[in-house]
C-alpha positions as CSV (number, residue, x, y, z in Angstrom):
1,X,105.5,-14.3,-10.5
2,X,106.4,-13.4,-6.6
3,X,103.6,-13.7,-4.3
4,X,104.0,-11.3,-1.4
5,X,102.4,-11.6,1.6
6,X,101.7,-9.0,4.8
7,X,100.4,-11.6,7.9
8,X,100.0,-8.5,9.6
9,X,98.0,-6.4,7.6
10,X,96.6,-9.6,6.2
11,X,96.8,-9.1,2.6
12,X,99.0,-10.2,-0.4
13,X,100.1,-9.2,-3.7
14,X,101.6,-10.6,-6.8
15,X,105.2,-9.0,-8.3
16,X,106.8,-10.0,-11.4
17,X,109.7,-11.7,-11.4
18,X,111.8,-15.2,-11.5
19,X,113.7,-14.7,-8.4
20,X,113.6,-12.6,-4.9
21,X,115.7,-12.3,-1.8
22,X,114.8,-10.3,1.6
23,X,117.7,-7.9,2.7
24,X,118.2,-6.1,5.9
25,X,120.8,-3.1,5.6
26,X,121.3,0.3,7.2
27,X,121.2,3.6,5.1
28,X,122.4,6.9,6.0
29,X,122.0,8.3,9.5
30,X,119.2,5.5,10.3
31,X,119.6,4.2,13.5
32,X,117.8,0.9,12.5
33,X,118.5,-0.8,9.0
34,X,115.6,-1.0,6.0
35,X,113.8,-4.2,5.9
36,X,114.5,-4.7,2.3
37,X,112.5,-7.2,-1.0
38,X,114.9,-7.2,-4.2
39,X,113.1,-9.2,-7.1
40,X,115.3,-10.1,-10.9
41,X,112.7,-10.1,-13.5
42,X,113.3,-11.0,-17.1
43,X,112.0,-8.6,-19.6
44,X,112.4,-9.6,-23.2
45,X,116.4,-8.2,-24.0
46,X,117.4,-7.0,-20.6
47,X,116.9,-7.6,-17.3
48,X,115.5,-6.0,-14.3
49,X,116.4,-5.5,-10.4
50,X,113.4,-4.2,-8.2
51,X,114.4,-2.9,-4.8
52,X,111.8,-1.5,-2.3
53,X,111.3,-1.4,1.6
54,X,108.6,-3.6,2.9
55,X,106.8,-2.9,6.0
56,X,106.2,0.9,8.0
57,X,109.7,2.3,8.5
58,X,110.3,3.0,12.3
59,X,109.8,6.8,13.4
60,X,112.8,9.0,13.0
61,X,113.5,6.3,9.7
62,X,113.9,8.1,6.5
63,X,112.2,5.6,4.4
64,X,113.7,3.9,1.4
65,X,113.1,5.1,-2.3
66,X,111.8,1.9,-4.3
67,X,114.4,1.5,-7.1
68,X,114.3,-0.5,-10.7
69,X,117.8,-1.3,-12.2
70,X,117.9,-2.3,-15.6
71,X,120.9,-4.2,-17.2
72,X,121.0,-5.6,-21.0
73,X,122.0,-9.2,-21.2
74,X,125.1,-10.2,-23.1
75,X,123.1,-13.3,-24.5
76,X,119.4,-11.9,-25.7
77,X,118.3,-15.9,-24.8
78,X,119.6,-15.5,-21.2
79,X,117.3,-14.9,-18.0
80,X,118.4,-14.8,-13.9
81,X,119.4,-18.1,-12.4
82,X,120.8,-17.1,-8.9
83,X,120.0,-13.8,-6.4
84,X,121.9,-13.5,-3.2
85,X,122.6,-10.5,-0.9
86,X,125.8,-9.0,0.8
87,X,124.0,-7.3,4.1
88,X,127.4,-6.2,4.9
89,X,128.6,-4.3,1.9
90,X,125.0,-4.2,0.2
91,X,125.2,-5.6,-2.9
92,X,123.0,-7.7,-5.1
93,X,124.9,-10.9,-6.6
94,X,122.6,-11.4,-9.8
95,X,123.6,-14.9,-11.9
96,X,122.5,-15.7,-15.0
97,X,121.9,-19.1,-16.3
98,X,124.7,-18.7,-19.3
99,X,126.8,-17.6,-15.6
100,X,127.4,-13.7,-16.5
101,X,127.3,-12.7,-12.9
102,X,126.6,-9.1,-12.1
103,X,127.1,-7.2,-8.6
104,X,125.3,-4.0,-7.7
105,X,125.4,-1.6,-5.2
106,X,122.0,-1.7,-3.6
107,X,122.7,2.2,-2.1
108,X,124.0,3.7,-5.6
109,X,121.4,1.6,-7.5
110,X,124.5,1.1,-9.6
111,X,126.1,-2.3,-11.4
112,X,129.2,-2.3,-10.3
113,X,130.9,-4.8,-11.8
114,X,129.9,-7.6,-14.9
115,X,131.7,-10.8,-16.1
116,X,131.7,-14.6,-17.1
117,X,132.2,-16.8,-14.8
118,X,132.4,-20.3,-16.9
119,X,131.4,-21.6,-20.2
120,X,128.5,-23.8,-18.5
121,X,125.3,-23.3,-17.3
122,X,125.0,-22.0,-13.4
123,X,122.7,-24.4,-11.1
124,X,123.2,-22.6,-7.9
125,X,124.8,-20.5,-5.6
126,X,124.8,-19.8,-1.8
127,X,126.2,-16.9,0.3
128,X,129.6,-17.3,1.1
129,X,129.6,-15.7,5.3
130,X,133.3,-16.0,5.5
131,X,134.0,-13.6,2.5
132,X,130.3,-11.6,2.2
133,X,130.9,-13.4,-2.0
134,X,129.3,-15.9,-3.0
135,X,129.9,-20.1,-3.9
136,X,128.7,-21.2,-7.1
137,X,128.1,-24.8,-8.7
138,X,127.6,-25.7,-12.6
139,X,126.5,-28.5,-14.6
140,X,129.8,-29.7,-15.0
141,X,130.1,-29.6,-11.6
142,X,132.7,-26.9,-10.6
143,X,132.4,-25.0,-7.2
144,X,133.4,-21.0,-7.7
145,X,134.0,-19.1,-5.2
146,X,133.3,-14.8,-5.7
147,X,134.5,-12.1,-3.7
148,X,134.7,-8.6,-3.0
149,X,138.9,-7.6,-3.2
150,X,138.8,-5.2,-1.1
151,X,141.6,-3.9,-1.9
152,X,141.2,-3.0,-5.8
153,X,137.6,-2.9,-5.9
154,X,137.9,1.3,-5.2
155,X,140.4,1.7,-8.0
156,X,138.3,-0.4,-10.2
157,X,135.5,2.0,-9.3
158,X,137.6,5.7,-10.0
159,X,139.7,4.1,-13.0
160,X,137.5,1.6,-15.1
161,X,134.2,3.3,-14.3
162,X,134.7,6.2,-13.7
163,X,132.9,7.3,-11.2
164,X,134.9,9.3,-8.9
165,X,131.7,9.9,-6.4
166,X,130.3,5.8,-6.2
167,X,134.2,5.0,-5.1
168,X,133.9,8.0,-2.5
169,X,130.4,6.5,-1.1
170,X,131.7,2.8,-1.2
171,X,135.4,3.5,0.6
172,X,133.4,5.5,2.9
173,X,130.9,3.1,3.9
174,X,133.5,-0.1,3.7
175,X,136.1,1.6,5.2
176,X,138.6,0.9,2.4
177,X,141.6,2.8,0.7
178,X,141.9,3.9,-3.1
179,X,140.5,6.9,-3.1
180,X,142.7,9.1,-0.8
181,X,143.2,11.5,-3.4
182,X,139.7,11.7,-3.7
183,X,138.9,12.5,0.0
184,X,142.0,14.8,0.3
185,X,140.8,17.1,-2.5
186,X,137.8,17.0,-1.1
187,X,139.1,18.2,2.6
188,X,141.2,20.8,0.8
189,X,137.9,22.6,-0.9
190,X,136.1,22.3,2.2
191,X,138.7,23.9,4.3
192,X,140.1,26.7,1.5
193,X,136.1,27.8,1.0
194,X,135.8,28.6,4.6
195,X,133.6,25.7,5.5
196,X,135.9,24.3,8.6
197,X,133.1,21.8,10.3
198,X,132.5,20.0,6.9
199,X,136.3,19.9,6.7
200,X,136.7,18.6,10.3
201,X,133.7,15.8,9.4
202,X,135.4,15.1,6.4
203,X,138.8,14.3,8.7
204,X,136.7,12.8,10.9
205,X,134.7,10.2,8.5
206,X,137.6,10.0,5.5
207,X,138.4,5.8,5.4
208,X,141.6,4.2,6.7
209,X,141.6,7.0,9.0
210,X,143.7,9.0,5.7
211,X,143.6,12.7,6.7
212,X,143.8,11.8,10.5
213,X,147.0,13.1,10.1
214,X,149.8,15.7,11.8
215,X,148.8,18.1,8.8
216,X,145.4,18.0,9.4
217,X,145.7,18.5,12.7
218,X,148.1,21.7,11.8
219,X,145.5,22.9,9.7
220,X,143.1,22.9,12.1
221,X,144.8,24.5,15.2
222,X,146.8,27.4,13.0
223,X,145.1,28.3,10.1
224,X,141.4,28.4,11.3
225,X,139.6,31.3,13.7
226,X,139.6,30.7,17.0
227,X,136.1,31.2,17.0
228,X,135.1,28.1,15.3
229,X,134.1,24.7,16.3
230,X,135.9,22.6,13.9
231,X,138.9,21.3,16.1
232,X,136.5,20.6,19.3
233,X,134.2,19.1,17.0
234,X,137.0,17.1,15.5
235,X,138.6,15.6,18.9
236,X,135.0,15.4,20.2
237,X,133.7,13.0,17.6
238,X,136.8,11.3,17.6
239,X,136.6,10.4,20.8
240,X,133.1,9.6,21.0
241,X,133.8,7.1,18.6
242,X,136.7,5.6,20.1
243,X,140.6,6.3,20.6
244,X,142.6,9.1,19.3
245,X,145.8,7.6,16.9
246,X,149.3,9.1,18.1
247,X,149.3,12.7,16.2
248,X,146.1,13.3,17.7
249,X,147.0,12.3,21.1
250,X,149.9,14.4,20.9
251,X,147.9,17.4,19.7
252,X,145.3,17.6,22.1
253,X,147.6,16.4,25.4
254,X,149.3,19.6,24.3
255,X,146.2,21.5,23.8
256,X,145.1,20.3,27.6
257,X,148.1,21.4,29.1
258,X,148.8,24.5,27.7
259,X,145.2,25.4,28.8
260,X,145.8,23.6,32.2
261,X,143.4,21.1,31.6
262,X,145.4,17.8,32.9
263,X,142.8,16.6,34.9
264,X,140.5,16.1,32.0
265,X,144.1,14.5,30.2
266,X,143.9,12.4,33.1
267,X,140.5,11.4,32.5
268,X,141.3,10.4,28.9
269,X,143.8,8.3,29.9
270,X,142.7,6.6,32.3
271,X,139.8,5.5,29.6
272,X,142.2,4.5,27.0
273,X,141.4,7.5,24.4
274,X,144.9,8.3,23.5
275,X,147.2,6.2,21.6
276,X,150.2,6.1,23.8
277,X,153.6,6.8,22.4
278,X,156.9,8.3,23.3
279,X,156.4,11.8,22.0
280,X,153.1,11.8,23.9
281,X,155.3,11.1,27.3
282,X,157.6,13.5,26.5
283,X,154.7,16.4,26.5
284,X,153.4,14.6,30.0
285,X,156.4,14.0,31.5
286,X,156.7,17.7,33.4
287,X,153.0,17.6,34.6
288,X,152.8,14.2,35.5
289,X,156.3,11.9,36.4
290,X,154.5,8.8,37.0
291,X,152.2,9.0,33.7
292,X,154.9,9.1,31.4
293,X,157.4,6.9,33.0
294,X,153.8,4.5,32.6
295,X,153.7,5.1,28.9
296,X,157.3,5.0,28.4
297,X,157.3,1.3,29.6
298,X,154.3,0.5,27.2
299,X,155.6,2.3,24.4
300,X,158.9,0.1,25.6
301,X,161.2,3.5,26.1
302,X,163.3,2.1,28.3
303,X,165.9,4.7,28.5
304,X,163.3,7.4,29.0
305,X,161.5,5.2,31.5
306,X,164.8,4.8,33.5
307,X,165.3,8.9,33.6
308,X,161.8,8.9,34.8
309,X,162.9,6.2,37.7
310,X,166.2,8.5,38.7
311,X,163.6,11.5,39.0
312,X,160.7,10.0,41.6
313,X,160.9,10.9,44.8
314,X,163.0,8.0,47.2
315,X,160.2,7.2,49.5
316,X,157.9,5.8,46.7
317,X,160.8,4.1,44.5
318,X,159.9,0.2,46.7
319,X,157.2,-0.7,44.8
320,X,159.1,-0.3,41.8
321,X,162.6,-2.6,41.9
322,X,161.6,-6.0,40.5
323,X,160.1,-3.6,37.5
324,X,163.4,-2.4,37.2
325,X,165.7,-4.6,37.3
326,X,163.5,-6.5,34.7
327,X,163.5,-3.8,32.5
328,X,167.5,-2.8,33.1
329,X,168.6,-6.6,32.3
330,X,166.1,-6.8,29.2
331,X,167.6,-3.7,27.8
332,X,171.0,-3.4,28.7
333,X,170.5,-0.7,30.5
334,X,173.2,-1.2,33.2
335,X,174.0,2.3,33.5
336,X,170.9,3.5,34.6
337,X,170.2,0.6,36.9
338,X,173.8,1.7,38.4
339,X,172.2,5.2,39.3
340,X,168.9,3.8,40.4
341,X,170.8,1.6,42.6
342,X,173.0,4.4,44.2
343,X,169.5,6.5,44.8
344,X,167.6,3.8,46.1
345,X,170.1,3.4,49.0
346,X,169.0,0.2,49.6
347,X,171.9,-2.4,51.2
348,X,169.0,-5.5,50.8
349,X,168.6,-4.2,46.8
350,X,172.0,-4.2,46.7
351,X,172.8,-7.5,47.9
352,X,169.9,-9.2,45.5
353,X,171.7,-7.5,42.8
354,X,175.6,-8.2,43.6
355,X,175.0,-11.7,44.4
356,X,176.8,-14.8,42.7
357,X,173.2,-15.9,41.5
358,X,172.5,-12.8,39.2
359,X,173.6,-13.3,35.7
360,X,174.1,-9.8,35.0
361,X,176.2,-9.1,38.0
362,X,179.2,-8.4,35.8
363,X,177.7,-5.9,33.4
364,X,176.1,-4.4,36.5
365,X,179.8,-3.7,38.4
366,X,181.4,-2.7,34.7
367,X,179.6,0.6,35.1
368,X,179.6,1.1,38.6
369,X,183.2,3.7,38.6
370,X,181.5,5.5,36.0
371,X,178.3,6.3,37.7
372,X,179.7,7.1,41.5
373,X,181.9,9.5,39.6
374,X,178.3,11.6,38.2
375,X,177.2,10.8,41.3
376,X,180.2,11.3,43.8
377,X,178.8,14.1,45.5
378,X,176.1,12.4,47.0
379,X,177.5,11.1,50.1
380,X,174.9,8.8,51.0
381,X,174.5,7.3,48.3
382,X,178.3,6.4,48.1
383,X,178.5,5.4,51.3
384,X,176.3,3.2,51.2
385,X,177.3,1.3,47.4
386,X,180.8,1.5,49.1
387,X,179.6,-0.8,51.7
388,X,177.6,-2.8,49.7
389,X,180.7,-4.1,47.7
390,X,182.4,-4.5,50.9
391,X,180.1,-7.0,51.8
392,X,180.4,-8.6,48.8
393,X,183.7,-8.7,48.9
394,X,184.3,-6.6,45.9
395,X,187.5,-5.5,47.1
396,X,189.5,-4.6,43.7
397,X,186.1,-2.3,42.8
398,X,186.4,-0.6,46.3
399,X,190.1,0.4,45.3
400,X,189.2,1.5,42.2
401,X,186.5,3.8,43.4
402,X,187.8,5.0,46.5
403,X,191.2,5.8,44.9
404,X,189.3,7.6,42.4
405,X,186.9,9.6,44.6
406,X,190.2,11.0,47.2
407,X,192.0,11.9,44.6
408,X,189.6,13.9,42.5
409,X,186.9,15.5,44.8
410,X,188.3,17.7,48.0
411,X,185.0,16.4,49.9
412,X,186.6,12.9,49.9
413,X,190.5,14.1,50.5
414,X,190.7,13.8,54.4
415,X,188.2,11.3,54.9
416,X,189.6,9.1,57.5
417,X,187.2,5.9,56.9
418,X,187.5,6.0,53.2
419,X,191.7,6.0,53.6
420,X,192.0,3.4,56.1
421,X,188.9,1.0,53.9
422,X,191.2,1.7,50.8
423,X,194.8,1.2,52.8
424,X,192.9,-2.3,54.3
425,X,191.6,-3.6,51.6
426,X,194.8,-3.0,49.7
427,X,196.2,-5.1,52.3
428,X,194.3,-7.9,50.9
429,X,194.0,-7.4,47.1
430,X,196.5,-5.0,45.8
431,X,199.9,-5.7,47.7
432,X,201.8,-3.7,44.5
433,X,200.0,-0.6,45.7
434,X,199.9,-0.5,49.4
435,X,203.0,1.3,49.5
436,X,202.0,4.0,47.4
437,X,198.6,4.3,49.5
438,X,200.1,4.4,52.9
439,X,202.8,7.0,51.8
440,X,200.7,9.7,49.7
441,X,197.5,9.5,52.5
442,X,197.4,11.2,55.5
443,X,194.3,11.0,56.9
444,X,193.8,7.5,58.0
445,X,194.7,6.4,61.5
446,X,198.4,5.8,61.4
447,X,198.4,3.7,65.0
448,X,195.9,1.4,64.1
449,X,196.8,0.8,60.6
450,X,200.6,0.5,61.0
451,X,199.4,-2.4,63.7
452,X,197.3,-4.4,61.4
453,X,200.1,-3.9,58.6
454,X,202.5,-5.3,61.4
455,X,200.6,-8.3,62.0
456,X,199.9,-9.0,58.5
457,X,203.9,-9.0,58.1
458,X,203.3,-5.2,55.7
459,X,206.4,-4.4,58.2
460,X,208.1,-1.8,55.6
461,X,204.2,-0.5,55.1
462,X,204.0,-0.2,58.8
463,X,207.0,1.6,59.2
464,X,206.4,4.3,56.5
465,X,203.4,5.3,58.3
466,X,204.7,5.3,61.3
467,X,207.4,7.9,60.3
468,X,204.4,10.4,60.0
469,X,203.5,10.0,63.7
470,X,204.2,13.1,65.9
471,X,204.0,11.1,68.9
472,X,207.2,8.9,68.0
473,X,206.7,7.1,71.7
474,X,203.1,6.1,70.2
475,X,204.7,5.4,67.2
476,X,207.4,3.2,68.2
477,X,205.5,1.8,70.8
478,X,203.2,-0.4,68.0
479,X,206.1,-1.8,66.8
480,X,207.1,-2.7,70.0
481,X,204.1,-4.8,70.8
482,X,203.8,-6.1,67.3
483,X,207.6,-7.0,66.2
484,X,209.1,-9.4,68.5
485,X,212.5,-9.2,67.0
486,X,212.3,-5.3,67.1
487,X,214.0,-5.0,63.9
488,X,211.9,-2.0,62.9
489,X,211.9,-0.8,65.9
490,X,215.1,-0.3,66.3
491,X,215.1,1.3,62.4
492,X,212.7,3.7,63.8
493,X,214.6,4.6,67.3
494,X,217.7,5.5,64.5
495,X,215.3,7.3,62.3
496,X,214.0,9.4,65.4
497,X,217.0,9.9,67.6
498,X,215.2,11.5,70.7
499,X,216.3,9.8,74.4
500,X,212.5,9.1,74.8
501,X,211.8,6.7,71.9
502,X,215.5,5.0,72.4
503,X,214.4,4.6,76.2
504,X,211.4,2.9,75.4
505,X,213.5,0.6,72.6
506,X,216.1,-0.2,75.7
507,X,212.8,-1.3,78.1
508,X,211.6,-3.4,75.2
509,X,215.3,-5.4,74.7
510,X,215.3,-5.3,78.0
511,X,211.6,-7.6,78.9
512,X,213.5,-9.6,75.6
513,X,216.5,-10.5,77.1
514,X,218.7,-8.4,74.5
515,X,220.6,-7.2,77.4
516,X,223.4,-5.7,75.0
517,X,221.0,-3.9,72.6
518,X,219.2,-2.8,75.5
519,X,222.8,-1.4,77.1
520,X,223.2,0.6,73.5
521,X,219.9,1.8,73.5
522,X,220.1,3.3,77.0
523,X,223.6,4.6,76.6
524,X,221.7,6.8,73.5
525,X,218.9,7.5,75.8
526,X,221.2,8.6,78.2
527,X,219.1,7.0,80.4
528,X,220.1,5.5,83.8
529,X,217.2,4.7,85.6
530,X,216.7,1.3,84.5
531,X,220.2,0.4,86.3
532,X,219.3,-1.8,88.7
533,X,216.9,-4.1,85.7
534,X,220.3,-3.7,83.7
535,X,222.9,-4.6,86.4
536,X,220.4,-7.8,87.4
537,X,220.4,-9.4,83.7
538,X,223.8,-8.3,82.3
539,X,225.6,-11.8,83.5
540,X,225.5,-12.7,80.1
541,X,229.0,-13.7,77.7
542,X,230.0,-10.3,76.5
543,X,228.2,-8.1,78.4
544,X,230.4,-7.0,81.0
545,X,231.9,-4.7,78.5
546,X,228.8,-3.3,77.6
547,X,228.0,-2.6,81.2
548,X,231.2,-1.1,82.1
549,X,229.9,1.2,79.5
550,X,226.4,2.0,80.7
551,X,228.0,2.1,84.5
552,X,230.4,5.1,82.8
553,X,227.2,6.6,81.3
554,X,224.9,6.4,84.5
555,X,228.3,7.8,86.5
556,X,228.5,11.0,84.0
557,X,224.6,11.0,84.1
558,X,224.6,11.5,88.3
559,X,227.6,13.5,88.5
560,X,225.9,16.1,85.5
561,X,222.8,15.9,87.9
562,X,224.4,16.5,90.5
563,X,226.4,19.4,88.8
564,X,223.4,20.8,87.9
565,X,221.6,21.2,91.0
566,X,224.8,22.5,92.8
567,X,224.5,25.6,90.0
568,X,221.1,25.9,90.5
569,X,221.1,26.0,94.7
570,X,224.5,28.3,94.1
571,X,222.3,30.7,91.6
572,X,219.3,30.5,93.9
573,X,221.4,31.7,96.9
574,X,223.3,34.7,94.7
575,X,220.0,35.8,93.6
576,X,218.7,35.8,98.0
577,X,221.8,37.7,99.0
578,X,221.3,40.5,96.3
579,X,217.7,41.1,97.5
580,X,219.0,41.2,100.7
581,X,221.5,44.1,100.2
């Protein structure tokens, strides 16, 4: 017998029975669980479970139905041993002493599940709170350990015991799979019969989340009336509940911004209701930059989050470099980090980035020609990255990109700074091609250039350009003050052959003491002026020949000069005396 007691109301009474447990466990759409007595009895060839709810349920509470569950015995001589509850799952572990163990489902009132354990006699057994089973001992002293497998105990349910309806109930309320099928079919006659809300709470409730799917979701926005509640209902409970998966997420960002509801998408964000993924940024992503370039980084779309980078506005792009570079160098993405570079306009970013220290400067400058090519027409931008490898001292990737950029894009072409930068640092890196630069360019500053090409013994160089000088006294006049031996300069007074540029070669051999070129060079020049200078210096071995020639020259030059103005005074007074008739 069971002696039950009520301190409260102050009275007891007496059940029959060998064994009793108290159980605690929630039913329904109570808010509060059933305080719960469940007594094994031995009647003479079966036994007996007795399950009732002790004390005043609370208000709102529907109360538990007392319940007697009868089971035969497999051994008429056999009687219960050992009674322990699963709170969790609700179900009554009943032992017998000949260790048959039986498990029923407290809800269902059902047995469940009935086997022998071991050939001996049970002694005892204990909860197990790590499994929700149970640990048993015998008289020959083994230990057994019983649990629920969760993940055949459905399927045992539909196919050994057939009871389609228990295994709904019991992979509802555990949250366990094996009986999709079940819950499918059962969404499919809801929804074909008209009765959308019980099909959305079906969705809603299935286990394992199994018709949470992109076809549900279908089903729900296309092939429903507007009218109805079941898709609000649907994402409402969902979210009350917690966070949308991906298809969902995906299906009501949509929904929100085809209605122009993204401040409410906002708001669901911000709390964590939507499972982020790259599809979902792909629907924010023209509403909201900065939102999806934030899931595309958590979702760990890097390409996508690098598009986003390229597309926020200059001004706020700061904050975001060490993010990535990080995310570039973990990805390989060395393209992109090229382009975000080249936007950022940034000579400090630049420098962090091109330095000796960085690993990944290599991979970095390997895409570099590519990218100022998309990007050649933004000036700035490649002004600025040419500069940065300048510093850097980049000098075969400035050749290759400025070489590039003047001979395929007519805003480039005539750009002075870019020519002489190329025609410089050719100078220093790429001898085999200097030629070729200072020949096919004509935009740089010949003067200037041909002058540092002088000095840095480029003499040929330096006289190519020069040839394109229209000023040939400014032309010649630079190799004048940067040849002392005035090889070339002399080269370029016979390429020219005007008196002025020989004149100025004669002045030059002159201040050298190459009194005999400077004779020659004169005599071309035709120029007598310097004859005094001339007459002064030319005391040398051989030059009195060369000065008998200049004297002949200056003679031919005065008496021409004279000859000349004689015609011109003679003209003058023709012209007086025909007036004057």
């Amino acid at each position: 017998m069971t002696l039950l007691c009520n301190i409260r109301k102050n009275n007891c009474r007496c059940i029959k029975g060998q064994l009793a447990s108290f159980a605690s466990i929630k039913f329904g759409n109570n808010l509060e669980p059933s305080n719960l007595l469940i007594v094994a009895s031995c009647l003479q060839t079966r036994g007996k479970l007795l399950i009732e709810e002790i004390g005043d349920p609370c208000d709102g509470k529907e109360p538990f139905k007392t319940i007697e569950l009868y089971f035969q015995y497999v051994d008429p001589n056999d009687y219960p041993k050992c009674l322990q509850i699963s709170e969790k799952h609700g179900l009554i572990y009943l032992i017998t002493q000949h260790s048959y163990l039986h498990i029923c489902d407290i809800q269902s009132a059902t047995c469940i599940y009935i086997s022998k354990l071991t050939d001996a006699n049970m002694i005892a057994a204990v909860l197990d709170s790590s499994t929700q089973g149970i640990l048993t001992s015998d008289n020959y002293g083994q230990v057994l350990s019983v649990s629920l497998d969760t993940n055949e105990v459905i399927p045992y349910i539909v196919n050994k015991l057939q009871n389609p309806t228990l295994a709904k109930k019991l992979a509802f309320r555990w949250n366990l799979s094996g009986a999709e099928e079940l819950f499918v079919e059962e969404f499919t006659r809801l929804f074909h019969s008209g009765e959308y809300l019980e099909a959305a709470k079906m969705a809603v409730s299935a286990p394992k989340g199994i018709l949470r799917t992109s076809e549900t979701i279908q089903k729900l926005q296309q092939f429903i009336p507007k009218s109805t509640t079941a898709l609000a209902f649907y994402f409402n409970t969902l979210l009350s509940q917690g966070r949308l998966n991906c298809y969902e997420s995906l299906a009501l960002s949509k929904r929100l911004i085809q209605t122009g509801k993204t401040k409410i998408l906002e708001d669901w964000l911000k709390q964590d209701k939507l499972e982020y993924s790259e599809e979902l940024a792909d629907v924010i992503k023209p509403v909201n930059l900065l939102t999806a370039l934030s899931i595309y980084l958590t979702v760990n779309a890097p390409q996508k989050a690098m598009e986003c980078f390229l597309k926020i506005e200059k001004d706020t792009l700061a904050q975001y470099d060490d993010k990535v570079l990080t995310l570039c160098y973990s990805n390989g993405l060395f393209e992109s980090l090229a382009s975000y570079l080249m936007r950022r306009c940034s000579l400090e970013l630049w420098t962090k980035v091109l330095s000796h220290e960085n690993e990944w400067r290599q991979q970095l400058i390997s895409q570099l020609l590519a990218v100022i090519h998309v990007r050649q027409n933004e000036t700035d931008e490649v002004t600025i990255t040419i500069k940065a490898l300048v510093a850097a001292n980049l000098s075969t990737e400035v050749i290759s990109i400025i070489e590039k950029l003047i001979t395929e894009n007519l805003a480039y072409a005539e750009n002075e700074s870019l020519q002489n930068l190329l025609i410089l640092t050719a100078m220093k890196v790429r001898h085999s091609r200097l030629m070729h630069f200072v020949t096919t360019l004509q935009s740089y500053n010949f003067i200037d250039i041909a002058a540092i090409a002088i000095r840095n013994r480029f003499q040929a160089e330096a006289f190519t350009i020069l040839k394109k000088v229209e000023d040939k006294t400014a032309a010649i006049l630079v190799l004048i003050k940067n040849e002392p031996s005035l090889s070339y300069a002399y080269q370029f007074a016979e390429f020219c052959q005007t008196p002025a540029v020989w004149s100025m070669l004669g002045n030059a051999q002159l201040e050298s003491h190459m009194i005999n070129e400077a004779i020659d060079s004169y005599i071309k020049a035709k120029d007598s002026s310097m004859y005094n200078k001339v007459i002064a210096k030319a005391h040398g071995p051989g030059s009195h020949q060369h000065l008998q020639r200049y004297m002949r020259m200056a003679e031919l030059n005065t008496f021409d000069s004279l000859r000349t103005n004689f015609l011109n005074g003679l003209n003058t007074s023709i012209d007086k005396n025909q007036w004057s008739k």
